[in-house]
C-alpha positions in Angstrom: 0.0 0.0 0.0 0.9 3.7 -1.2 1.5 6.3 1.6 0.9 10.0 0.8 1.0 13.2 2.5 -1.7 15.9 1.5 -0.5 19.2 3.3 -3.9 21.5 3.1 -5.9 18.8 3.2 -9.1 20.8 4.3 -8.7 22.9 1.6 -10.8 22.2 -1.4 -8.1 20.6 -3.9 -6.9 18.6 -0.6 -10.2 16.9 0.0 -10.9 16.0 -3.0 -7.3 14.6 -3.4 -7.7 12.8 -0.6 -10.7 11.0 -1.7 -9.5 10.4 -5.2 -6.3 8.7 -3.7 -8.6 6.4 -1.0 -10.2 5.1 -3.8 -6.8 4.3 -5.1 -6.1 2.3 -2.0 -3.6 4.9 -0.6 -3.2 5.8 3.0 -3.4 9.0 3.3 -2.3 11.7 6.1 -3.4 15.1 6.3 -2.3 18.4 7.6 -4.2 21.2 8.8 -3.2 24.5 10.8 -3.5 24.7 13.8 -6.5 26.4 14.9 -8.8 27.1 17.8 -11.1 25.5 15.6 -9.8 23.2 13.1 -12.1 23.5 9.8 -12.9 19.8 8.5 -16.3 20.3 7.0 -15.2 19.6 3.4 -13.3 15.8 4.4 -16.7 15.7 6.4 -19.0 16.3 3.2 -17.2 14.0 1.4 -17.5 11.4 3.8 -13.8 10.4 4.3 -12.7 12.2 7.6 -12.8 8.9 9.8 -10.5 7.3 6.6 -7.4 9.5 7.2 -4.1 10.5 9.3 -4.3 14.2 10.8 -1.9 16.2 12.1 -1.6 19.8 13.0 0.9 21.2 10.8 2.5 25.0 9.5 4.9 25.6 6.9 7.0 28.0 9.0 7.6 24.9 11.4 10.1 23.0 10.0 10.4 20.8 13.3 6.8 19.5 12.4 7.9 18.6 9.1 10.8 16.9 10.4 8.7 14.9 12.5 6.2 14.1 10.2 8.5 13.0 7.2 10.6 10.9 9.7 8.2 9.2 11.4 5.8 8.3 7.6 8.3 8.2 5.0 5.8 8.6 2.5 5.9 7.5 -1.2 4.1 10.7 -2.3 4.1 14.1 -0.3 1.8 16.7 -2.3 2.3 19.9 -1.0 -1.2 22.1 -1.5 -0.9 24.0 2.2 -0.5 27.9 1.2 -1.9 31.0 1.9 -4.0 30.9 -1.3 -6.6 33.6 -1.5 -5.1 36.3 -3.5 -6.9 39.3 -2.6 -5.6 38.4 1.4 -2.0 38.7 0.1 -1.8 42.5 -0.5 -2.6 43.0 3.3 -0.6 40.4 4.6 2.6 40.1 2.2 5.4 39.0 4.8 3.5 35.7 6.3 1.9 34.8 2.7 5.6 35.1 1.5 7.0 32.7 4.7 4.4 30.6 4.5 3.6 30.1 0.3 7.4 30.4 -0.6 10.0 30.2 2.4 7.4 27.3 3.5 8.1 24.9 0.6 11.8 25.7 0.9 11.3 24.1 4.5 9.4 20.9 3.0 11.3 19.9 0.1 14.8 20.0 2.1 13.5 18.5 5.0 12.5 15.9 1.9 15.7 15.5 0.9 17.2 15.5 4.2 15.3 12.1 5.4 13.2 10.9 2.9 14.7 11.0 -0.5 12.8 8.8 -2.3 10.1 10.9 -1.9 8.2 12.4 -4.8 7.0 15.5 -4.4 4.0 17.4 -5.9 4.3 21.5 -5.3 1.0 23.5 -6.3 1.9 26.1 -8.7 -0.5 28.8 -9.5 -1.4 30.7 -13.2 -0.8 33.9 -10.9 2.6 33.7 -11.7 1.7 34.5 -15.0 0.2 37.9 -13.8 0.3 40.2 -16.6 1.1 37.4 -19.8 3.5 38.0 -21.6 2.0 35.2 -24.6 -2.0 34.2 -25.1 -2.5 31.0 -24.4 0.2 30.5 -21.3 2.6 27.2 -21.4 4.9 25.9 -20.0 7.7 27.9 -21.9 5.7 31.3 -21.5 7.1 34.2 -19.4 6.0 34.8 -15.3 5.2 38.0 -14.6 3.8 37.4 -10.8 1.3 40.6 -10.1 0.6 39.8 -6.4 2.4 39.3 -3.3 0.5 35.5 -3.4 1.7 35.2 -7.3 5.4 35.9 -6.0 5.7 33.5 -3.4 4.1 31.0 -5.5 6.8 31.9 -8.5 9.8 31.3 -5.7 8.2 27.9 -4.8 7.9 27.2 -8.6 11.5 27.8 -8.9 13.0 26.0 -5.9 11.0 23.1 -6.7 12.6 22.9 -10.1 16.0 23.8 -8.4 16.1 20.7 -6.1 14.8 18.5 -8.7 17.7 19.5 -10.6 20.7 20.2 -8.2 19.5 17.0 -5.8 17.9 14.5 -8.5 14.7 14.6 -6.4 11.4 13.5 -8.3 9.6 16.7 -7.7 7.5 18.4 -10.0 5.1 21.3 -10.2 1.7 21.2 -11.6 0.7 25.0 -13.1 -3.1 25.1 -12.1 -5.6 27.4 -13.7 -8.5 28.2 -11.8 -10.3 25.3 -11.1 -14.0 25.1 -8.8 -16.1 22.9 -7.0 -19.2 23.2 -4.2 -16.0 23.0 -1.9 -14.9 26.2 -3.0 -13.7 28.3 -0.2 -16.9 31.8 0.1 -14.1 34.0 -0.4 -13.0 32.9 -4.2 -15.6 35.0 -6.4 -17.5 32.1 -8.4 -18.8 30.5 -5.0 -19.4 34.4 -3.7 -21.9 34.8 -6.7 -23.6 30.6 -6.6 -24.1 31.4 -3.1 -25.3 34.6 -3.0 -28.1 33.7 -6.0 -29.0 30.8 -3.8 -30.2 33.2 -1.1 -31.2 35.9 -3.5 -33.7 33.4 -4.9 -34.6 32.3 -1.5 -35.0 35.8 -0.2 -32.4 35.6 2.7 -30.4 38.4 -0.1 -30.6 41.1 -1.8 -27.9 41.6 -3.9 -24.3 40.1 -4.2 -21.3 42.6 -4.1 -18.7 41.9 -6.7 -15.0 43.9 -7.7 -13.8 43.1 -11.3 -16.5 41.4 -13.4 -14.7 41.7 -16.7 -11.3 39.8 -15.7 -10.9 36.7 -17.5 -10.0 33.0 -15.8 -10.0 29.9 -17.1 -12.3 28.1 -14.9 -12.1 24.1 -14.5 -13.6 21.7 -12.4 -11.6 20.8 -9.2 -12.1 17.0 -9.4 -11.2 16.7 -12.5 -7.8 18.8 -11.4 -6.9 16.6 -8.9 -6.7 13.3 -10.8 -3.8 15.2 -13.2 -1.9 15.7 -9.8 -1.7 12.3 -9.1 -0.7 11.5 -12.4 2.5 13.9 -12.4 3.9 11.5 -10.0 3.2 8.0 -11.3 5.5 9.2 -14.3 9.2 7.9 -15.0 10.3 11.1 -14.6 9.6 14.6 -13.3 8.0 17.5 -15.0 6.4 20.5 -15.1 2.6 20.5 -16.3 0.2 23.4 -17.2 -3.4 22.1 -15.8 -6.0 24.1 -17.3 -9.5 23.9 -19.8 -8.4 25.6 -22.5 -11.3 27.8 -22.3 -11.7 31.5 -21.6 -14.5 33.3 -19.9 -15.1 36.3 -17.8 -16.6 36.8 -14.4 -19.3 38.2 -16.2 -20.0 35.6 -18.1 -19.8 33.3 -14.9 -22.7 35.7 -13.4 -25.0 35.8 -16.1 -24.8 32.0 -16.4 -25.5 31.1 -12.8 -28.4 33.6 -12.7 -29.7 32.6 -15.9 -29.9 28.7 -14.6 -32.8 30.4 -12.0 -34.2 32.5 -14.4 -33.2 35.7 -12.6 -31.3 38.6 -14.4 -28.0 39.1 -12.5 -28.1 43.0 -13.6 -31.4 43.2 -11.1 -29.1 42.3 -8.2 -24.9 43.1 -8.7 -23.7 45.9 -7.0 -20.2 46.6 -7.9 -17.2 47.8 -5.0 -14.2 49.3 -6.4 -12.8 47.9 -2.7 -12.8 44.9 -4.2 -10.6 45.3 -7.6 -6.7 44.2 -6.9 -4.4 46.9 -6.8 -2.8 45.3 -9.4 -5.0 43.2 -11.6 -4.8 40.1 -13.8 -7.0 41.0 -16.6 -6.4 37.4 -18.5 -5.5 33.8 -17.9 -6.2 31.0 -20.3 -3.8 27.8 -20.3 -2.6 25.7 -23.0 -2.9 22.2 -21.5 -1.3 20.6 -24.9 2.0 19.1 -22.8 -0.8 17.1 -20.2 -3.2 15.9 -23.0 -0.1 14.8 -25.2 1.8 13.1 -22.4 -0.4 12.7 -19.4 -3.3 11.4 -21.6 -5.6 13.8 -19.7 -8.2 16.0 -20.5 -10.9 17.8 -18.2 -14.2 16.3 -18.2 -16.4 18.8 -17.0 -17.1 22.0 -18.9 -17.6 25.5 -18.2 -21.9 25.4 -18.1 -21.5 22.4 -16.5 -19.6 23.1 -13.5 -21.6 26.7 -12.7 -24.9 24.0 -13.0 -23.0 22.0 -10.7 -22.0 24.8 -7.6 -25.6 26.5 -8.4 -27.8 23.4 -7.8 -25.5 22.5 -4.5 -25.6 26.2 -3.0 -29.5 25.7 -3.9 -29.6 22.7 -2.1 -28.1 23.2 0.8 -29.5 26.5 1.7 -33.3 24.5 0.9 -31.9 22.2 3.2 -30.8 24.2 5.9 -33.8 26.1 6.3 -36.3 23.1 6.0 -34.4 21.8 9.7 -31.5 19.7 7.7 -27.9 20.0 9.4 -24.8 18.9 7.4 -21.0 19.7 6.8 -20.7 23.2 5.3 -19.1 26.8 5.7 -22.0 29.1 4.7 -24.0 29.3 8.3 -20.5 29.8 10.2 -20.3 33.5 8.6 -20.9 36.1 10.6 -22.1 38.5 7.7 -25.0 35.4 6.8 -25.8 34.3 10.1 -27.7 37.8 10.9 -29.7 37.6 7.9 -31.0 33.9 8.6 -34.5 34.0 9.8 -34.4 33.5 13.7 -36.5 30.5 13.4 -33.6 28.8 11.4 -30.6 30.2 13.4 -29.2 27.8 15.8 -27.2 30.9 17.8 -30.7 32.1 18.6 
């Protein structure tokens, strides 16, 4: 039996990873930071928390790491812990730099120290690409990180490649577009919007608040993103992949969409906050997944109008749910901002 090591495993790639590699007959630890409350609801959802290792971990602790590697000497170690949301990395630069970049520095050595053998998976990010220098981005194109989170990620990038190289270790980078699921985290703008048109339709909102609606991502579907991570590391040798659709829409186009599925016009209800545009913004990312097709025999499954049906139906749901008396794993009701404007009759603080 396979051992791997998902660092961020209660993030939304780390769950699903986690679940994809059970069902692969893995064993599989987790780490998670410590918190006063740690934040399991996703490995919960998906019905796998009882099926794993945790252990309190944080990337600016290398004795944990130490510990941790020592004591598992995992096959696989796929590093996915960061501090990821982008916006957040303007106000807090120094720690998202210590913890995205310095961080993996920490990991990989302590790899390489006592556990060699190891392959390593480092999330890269098509931040790095910032302002693009080439339409689509590759693996050849240019970085040009335009955030303190896009930065850190780049030094990551790099040091992965540099201990691959200068230390033979099999560790490899996989260049992820933006990539969704009902497990996205409330702060990452196309589960703002599928769960602020779930209460809009249900009358617990208004209106959802939005920055930039004209940037454009390419959006895939998170499951499917996960499967090309595992597959990096089953190869004969180590490489660098860009993971992404193909496929280039705007938030916009990820608004009217979602709104359209409940026949509601999203013009009736957006309210735009110039608070919330970047300092410095990506106006367009779009990946050129060529090298993974050709070589990785992978290709996403799910497309664009699929996955918005897919988070629109589950924020539906769930909200139905909750206010017909249903309790289940899920970040919505522990906001602060939603809680007040939950009927008292449904509000389990009352």
């Amino acid at each position: 039996m396979k051992t791997a090591i998902i660092t961020g495993i209660t993030g939304q790639d780390g769950a699903y990873l986690a679940k994809f590699l059970l069902e692969k007959g893995y064993k599989v630890y987790g780490t998670y930071r410590r918190l006063s409350t740690p934040n399991f609801w996703r490995l919960q959802y998906l019905d796998i928390l009882e099926k794993i290792g945790l252990t309190s971990f944080d990337l600016s602790d290398q004795s944990s790491m130490i510990s941790m590697i020592k004591e598992i000497q995992p096959d696989e170690v796929y590093n996915l812990a960061a501090q990821s949301f982008v916006g957040a990395s303007f106000e807090q630069p120094i720690t998202t730099g210590e913890i995205t970049g310095i961080g993996v520095t920490k990991l990989i050595d302590t790899i390489k120290s006592l556990s060699p053998r190891t392959k390593f998976y480092q999330a890269s990010s098509s931040e790095m690409f910032g302002m693009v220098q080439q339409i689509p981005q590759d693996e050849k194109t240019a970085f040009y990180p335009r955030s303190p989170y896009a930065a850190a990620k780049l030094y990551a990038h790099w040091i992965t490649i540099n201990y691959r190289e200068a230390y033979n270790l099999f560790a490899c980078s996989g260049i992820l577009f933006n990539h969704e699921s009902p497990l996205r985290g409330l702060e990452f703008v196309t589960r703002k919007i599928t769960n602020a048109l779930a209460r809009i339709k249900l009358e617990l909102q208004k209106e959802v608040v939005l920055g930039n609606i004209d940037a454009k991502r390419d959006w895939g579907y998170a499951p499917d993103f996960v499967e090309v991570m595992w597959l990096m590391l089953q190869q004969k040798t180590p490489q660098d992949y860009v993971i992404a659709t193909g496929e280039n829409h705007t938030v916009k186009e990820f608004l009217q969409e979602s709104f359209r599925l409940l026949n509601l016009n999203y013009e009736d209800y957006l309210k735009i906050d110039k608070r919330l545009f970047r300092p410095a913004e990506v106006e367009i990312l779009i990946g050129d997944p060529t090298k993974a097709k050709d070589e990785l025999l992978w290709k996403p499954k799910i497309k664009f109008k699929q996955l918005i049906k897919i988070m629109v139906d589950e924020d539906l749901k769930r909200w139905k749910d909750y206010l017909d008396g249903k309790r289940f794993p899920w970040d919505a009701p522990n906001y602060a901002e939603w809680k007040k404007t939950i009927p008292s009759e449904y509000n389990l603080d009352r």
